[in-house]
N, C-alpha and C positions, 0 to 999 in steps of 0.2 A: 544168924549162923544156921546152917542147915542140921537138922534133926531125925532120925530115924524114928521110920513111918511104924508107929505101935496100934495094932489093931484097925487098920484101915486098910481096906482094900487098894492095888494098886492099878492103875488105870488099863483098861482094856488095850491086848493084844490083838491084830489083825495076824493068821495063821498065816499068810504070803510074806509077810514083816521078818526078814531075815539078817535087819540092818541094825537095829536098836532093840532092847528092853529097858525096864525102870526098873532102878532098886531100890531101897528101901528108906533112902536117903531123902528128904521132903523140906520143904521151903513155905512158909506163907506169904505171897506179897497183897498189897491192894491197890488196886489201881486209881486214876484218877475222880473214877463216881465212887467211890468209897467200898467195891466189892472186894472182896476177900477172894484169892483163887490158892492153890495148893498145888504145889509144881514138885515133882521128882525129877531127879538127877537120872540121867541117861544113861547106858553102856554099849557103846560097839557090841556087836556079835559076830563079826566078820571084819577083815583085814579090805580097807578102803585107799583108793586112789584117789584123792583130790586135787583140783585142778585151779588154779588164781591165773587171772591172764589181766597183765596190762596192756591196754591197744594206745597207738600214737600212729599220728598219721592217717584216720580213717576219716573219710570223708562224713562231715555231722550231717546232713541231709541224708546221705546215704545211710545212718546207723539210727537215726529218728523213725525214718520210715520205713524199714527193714528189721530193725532191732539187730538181736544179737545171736539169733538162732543159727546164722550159717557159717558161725564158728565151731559152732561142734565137732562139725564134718572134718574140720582143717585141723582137729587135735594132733592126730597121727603124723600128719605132714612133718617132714627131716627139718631140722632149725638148722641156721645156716651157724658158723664159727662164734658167731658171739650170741646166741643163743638166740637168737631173733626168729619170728618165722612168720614169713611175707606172705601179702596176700593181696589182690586176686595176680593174676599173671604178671601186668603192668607193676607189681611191686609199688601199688601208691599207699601200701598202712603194712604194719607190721604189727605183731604180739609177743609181749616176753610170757613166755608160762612157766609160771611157778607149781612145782608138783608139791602136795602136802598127804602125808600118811599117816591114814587114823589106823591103829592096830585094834583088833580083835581083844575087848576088854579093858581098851583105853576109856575113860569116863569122859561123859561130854556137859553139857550143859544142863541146866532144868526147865522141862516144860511139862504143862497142864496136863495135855492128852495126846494120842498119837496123832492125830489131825496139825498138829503142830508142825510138827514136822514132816514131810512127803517121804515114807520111806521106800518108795520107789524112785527118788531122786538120788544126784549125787551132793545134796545138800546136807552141811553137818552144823550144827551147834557147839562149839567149845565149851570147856568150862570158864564158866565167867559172864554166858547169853543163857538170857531166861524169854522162852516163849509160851504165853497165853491168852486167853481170852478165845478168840476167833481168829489169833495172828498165826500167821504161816510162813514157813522159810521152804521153798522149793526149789526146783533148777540146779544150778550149780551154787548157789548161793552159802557163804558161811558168816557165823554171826562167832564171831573173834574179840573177845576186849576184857576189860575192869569188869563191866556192869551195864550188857546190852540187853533193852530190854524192846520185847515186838508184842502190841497188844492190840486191842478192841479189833478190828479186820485188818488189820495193816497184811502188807503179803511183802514178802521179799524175797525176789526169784531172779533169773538169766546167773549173771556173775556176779551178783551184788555181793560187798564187802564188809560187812560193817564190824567197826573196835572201837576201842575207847569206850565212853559212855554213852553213847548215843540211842535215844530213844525214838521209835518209829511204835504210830499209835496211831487209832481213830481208822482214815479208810486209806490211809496213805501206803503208799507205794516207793520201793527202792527197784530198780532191776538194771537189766544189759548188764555194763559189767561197773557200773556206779559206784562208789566208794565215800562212805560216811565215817568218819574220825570223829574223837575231841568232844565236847561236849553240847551237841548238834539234838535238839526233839524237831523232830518232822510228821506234823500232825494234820487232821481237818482227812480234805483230798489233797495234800500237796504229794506230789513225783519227784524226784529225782533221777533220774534216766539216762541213756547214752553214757557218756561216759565223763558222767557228773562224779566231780572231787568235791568233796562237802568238808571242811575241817573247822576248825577255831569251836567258837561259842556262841548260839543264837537259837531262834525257830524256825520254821517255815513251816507255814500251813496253809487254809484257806484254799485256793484251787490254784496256789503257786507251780510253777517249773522249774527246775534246773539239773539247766545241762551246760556242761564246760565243766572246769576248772571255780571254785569260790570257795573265800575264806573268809566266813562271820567273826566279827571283832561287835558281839554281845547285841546283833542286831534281829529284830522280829520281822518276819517279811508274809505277809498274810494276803498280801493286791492281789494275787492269781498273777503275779506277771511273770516270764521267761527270765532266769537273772544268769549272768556269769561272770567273772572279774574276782576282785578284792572288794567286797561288800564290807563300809563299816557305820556306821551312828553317822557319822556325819556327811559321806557321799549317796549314801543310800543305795538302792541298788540299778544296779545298769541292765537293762533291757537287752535281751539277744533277739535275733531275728529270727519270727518262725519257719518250721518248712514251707 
């Protein structure tokens, strides 16, 4: 349960920082080397637009080796009647966006230090994500769930998603606009990338990939291989084709 910070200093403000402070509301977790870190709960200080975008239809080669950066530009762009909005010309991928509004004073999550968070990004922590160690949520990225927790270097940046319980730890990586659910740890160097759906129950670590569509049924996947499909215990995981 979270506890009000008595006689402790509360973590260093950067004077440009006009997106969050800490109040006095404190947490201890420990991570998996047995360190103790000490995480304050967040606050809005300004009224935020946030931005969720589902893409379908985009070509994976093209979003591999391109990423995700030249959606930004296309925010603005009109959505057509059912809220869709196309992209490039030829109309071959499209984006649903979902707008999401933090108010000025709305509480968000808990983390260690402001390093944790980029607050120069349009990236926010809910209540319910806890980030520390050397972990970072940047970009547009939001950490939404139960009990999300981002630690040792992990970074989570572009559109990346993450709820439920999902832990991202170690040197690993969520980004573009990726989406991890359910009770998912993604450790070592594994990525999840492009426009990887991560859900069910398992790990991935090791110098794994995945991008597509996958849904762990209590399976470890650590090879370093490319996966995407229905990954479970007994088919193992399917191999995608790299760039």
């Amino acid at each position: 349960m979270p506890e009000k910070t008595k006689n402790r200093e509360l973590p260093k403000i950067s004077e440009d920082n006009d997106k969050f402070k800490f109040t006095n509301k404190s947490k201890t977790v420990v991570d998996e080397n047995g360190n103790e870190h000490t995480l304050y709960r967040i606050m809005a200080t300004k009224d935020m637009t946030l931005h969720r975008i589902i893409v379908e239809e985009y070509p994976i080669w093209y979003r591999i080796m391109y990423g995700i950066g030249d959606l930004l530009d296309d925010l603005s762009k009109p959505l057509d009647p059912d809220g869709w909005l196309w992209m490039p010309e030829d109309r071959s991928s499209r984006i649903r966006i979902y707008t999401i509004r933090v108010r000025k004073d709305d509480l968000g999550g808990f983390i260690e230090k402001e390093e944790n968070l980029d607050h120069k990004s349009k990236a926010w922590v809910f209540p319910g994500g806890m980030v520390y160690g050397g972990g970072k949520v940047s970009g547009h990225a939001m950490i939404r769930g139960k009990n999300v927790q981002v630690s040792g270097n992990a970074q989570v940046y572009g559109f990346a998603y993450l709820s439920g319980y999902v832990v991202v730890r170690d040197n690993a990586e969520v980004c573009d606009d990726a989406e991890v659910s359910g009770y998912v740890v993604i450790s070592g160097d594994a990525k999840a990338c492009a426009d990887a759906k991560v859900s069910g129950q398992g790990v991935i670590g090791g110098e794994s990939r995945v991008i597509g569509k996958i849904k762990l049924h209590k399976v470890v996947i650590t090879d370093g291989t490319w996966t995407y499909g229905d990954i479970t215990e007994k088919n193992g995981a399917k191999e995608a084709k790299r760039p």
